[in-house]
N, C-alpha and C positions, 0 to 999 in steps of 0.2 A: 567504359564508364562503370565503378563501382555500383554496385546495385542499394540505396541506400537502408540502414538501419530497420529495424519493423517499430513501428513507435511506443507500440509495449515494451519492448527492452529501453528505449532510450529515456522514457519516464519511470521505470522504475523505483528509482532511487524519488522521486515526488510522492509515488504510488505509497511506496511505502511510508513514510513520512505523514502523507495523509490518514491512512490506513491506523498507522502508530495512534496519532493524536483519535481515531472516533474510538480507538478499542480502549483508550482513557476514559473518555467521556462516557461509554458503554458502560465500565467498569463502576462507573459514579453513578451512574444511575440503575444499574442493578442492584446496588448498596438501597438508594431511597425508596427503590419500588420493591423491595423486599423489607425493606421496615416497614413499608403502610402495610403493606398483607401481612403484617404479623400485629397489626393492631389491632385488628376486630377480634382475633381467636385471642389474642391476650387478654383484652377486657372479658370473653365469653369467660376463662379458666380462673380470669379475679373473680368473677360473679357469681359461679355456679362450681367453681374447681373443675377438677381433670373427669368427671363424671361422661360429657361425651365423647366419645371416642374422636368424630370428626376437629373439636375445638380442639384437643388433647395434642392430639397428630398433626395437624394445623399450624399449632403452635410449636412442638419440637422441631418437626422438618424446617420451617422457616428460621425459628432461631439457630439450626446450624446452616443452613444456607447463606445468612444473614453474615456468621463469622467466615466461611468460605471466601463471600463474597467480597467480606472488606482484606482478608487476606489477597484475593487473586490482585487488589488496586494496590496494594504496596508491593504485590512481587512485580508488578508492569512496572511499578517506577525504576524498579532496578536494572530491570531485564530491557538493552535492546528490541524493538520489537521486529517479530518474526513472523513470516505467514502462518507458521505452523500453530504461534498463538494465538490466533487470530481462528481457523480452526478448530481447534480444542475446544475454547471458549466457546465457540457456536453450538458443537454438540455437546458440550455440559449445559450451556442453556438445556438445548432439550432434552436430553435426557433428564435433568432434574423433575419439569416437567413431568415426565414419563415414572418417573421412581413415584410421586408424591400420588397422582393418579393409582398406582400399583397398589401403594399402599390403604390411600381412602377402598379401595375395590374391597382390600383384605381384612379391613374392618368394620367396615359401614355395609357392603354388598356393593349390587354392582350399579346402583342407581350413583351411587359418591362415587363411583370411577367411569366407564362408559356414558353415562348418561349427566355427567359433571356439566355444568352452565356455566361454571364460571374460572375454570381451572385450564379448562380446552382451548380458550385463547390465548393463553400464554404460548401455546404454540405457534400461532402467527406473530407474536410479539417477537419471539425468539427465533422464527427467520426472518423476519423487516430486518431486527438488530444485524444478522449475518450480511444483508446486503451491505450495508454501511460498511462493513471489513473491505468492500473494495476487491474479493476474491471468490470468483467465480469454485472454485474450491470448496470453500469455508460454507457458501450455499449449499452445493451438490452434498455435501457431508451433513449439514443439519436435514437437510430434506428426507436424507435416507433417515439418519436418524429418527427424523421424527415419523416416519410411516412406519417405521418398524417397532419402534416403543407403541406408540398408539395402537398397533398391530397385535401388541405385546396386550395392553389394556384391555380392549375390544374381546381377546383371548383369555383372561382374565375374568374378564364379568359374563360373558355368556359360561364357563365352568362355576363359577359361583354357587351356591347351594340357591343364594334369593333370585337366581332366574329359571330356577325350574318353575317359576308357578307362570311362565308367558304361556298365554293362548296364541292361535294363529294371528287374528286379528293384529296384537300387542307385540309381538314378532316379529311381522309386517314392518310396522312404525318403528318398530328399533332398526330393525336393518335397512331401511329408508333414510333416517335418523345418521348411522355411522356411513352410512355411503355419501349421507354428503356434508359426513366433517372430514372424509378422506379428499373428495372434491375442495374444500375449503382450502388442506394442507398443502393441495397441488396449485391453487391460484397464487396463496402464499410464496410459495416456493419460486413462480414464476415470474410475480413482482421483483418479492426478491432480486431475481436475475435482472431485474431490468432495473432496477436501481443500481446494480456494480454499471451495470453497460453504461447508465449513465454517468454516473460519479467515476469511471475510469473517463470517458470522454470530455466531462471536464476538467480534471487534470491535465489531458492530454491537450485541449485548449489554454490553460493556462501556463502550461510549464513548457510550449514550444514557440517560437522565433516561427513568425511567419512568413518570412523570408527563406531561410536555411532549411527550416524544419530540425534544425538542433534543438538544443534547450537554451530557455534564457536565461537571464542574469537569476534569475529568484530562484527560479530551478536548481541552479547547480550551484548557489549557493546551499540550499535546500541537505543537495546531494554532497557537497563539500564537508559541512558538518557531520552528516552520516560518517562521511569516511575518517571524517578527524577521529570521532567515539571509537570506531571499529580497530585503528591505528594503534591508540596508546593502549587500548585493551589488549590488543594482541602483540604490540610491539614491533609490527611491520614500517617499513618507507611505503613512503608514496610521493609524485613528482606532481606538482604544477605548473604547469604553463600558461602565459598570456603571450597571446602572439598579436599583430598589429599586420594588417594586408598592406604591402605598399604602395602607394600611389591610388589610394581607390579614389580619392578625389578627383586625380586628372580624368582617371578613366570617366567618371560620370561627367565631368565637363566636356572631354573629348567626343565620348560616344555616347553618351545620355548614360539615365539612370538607372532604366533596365537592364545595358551592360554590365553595368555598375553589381547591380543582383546576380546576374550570370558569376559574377566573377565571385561573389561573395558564395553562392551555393556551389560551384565550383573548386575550391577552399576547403568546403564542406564536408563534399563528397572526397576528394581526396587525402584529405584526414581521416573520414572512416575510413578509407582502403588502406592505408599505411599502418594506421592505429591498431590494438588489438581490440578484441568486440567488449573486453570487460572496463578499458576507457571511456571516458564520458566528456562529449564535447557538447561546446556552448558558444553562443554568440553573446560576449558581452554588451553587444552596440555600438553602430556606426561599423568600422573596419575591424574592429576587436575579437579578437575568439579568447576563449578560456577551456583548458584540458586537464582532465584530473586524468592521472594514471597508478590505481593501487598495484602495492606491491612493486613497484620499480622502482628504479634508480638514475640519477642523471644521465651516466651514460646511454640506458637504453631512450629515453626521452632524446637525444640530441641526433642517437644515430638515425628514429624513426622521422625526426624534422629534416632532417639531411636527406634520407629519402623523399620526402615531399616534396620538397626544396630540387630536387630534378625531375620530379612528377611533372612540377608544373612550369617547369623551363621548358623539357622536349614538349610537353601539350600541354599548352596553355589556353587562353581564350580564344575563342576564335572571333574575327570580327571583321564581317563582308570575305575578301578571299584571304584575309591575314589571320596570323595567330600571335596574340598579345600574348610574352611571358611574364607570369604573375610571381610578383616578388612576394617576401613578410620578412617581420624583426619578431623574435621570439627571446622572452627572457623565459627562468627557469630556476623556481624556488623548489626543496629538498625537504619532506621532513624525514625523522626532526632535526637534521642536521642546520637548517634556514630558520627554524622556527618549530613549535608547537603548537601555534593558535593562530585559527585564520587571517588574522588582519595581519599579523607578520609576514606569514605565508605570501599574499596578497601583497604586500608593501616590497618583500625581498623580487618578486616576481617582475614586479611592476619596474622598480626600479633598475632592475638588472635589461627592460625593453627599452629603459629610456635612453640605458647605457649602449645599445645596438644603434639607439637612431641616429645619438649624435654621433656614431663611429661611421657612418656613414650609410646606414641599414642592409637588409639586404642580410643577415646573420642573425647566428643563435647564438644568445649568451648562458654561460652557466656559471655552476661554481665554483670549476679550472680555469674560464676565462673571463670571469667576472675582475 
């Protein structure tokens, strides 16, 4: 028996997808919580002009942060989205952070940098935002990040010329003070973690067949799309399959309807052993399965069903001292030679199963024998 998939690879293409859409959302709302913080130091610099340093600085860093940031939302529109963006953007959160600190240190002293009350949260702000990326990754990378600028800071204002006047007493309180914004950094960091754990395992509840433990119809719809974008970008085929179990009806009449699952998880698993690991199978509903295979071609699609298709003849179900052998009708859409856009894709596929069944099922159809 095939040992089945690990469920992080088979959500994936969900994973991502989800991940995709909060690093939008992130993006948009880094845009509006960088215009409000650029509205008190603006009004200080209408009121009084660039005379304080902290309003001065305040207001430069935020307004180029500000254009940074509405740039980073229109290069996601464009761009695919990628772990690695997903990353990036976490430690430019904090390091931004970490520069603007640096700065307040080297013109105010070190009470505007180290001893900052209202600038130091942004660091928690800015790992929460990382957990929502959905990557365990993206966390570990702002965590370091952010101990290590703050590190940087911290290193910064005690060298400062305004903290040579500390007594021991004042000393004390400071370094009592940073030991537990370092403590602070590290609970952050560990929610963080536990908002991916969570937010992967509801993915991984939504986008799996509780039966199979494939993915379901939304899912690999999901993941379908992914692959169309990636397709025409790069010019590659990819094959779709709909395949239909045969007879599962009798079986659950004959043998019940836990049979009936036996045979459908069995289906399952012998599709991942046949398949390669970078395929993506799904349980459409009822009898139904749906298989994306990037980067191939009919041919390889027909040969790996053909191997199935004797998998589950010599071992098939077993049931009491028998073994049931498990038939299916597979059709088999092309892109883009079948189409370009999922519902054709979908409609050539489908219709190419329907064309199996009434041939008497039990076959794969494609676009040589369509």
């Amino acid at each position: 028996m095939a040992a089945p998939r690990p469920i992080r690879g088979l959500v994936a293409g969900p994973l991502q997808f989800v991940a995709g859409e909060n690093e939008h959302l992130l993006g948009r709302l880094r845009v509006v919580a960088v215009a409000l913080l650029t509205i008190l130091p603006a009004w200080q610099v209408a009121d009084h002009g660039f005379g304080d340093p902290i309003d001065r600085w305040s207001f430069i860093l935020n307004s180029v942060i500000f254009v940074a940031a509405v740039a980073l939302v229109l290069l996601h529109r464009r761009l695919r989205y990628e772990s690695w963006q997903g990353r990036l953007s976490s430690v430019l959160d904090v390091t931004l952070v970490t520069a603007i600190l640096l700065v307040f240190t080297a013109v105010a002293g070190h009470e505007a940098g180290m001893l900052n009350r209202n600038t130091f949260p942004v660091y928690c702000i800015a790992l929460m935002a990382a957990g929502l990326r959905l990557d365990y990754g993206a966390v570990v990378l702002a965590a370091v990040a952010a101990f290590i600028g703050y590190g940087l800071v911290v290193a910064a204002g005690l060298m400062h010329p305004s903290a040579a006047s500390f007594d021991a007493e004042r000393a004390a309180a400071v370094l009592l003070d940073q030991s537990n914004r370092f403590v602070v950094l590290t609970v952050c960091a560990l929610v963080a973690l536990a908002v991916v754990r969570v937010g992967v395992r509801l993915v991984e509840l939504a986008s799996l067949d509780g039966v199979t433990l494939a993915l379901n119809r939304n899912a690999f719809d999901t993941v379908l799309r992914l692959e169309l974008e990636r397709a025409r970008r790069e010019g590659e085929p990819f094959v779709l399959v709909i395949l239909d179990l045969d007879d599962l009806k009798r079986i659950n009449d004959e043998h019940g309807h836990p049979r009936g699952d036996e045979a459908l998880r069995l289906l399952s698993r012998r599709l991942a052993k046949v398949l390669r690991k970078s395929d993506v199978i799904a349980r459409h509903g009822g009898d139904e399965f749906a298989v994306l295979m990037p980067r191939a071609r009919a041919a390889d699609a027909e040969r790996r069903l053909q191997e199935l298709k004797v998998s589950l003849v010599e071992d098939g179900l077993t049931v009491g001292t028998n073994r049931l052998a498990l038939r299916f009708t597979a059709g088999i859409a092309c892109f883009p030679a079948d189409g370009t856009e999922e519902l054709t894709l979908h409609d050539v596929a489908d219709s190419r199963l329907v064309a199996g069944k009434r041939a008497g099922r039990d076959r794969v159809i494609g676009p040589e024998s369509a």
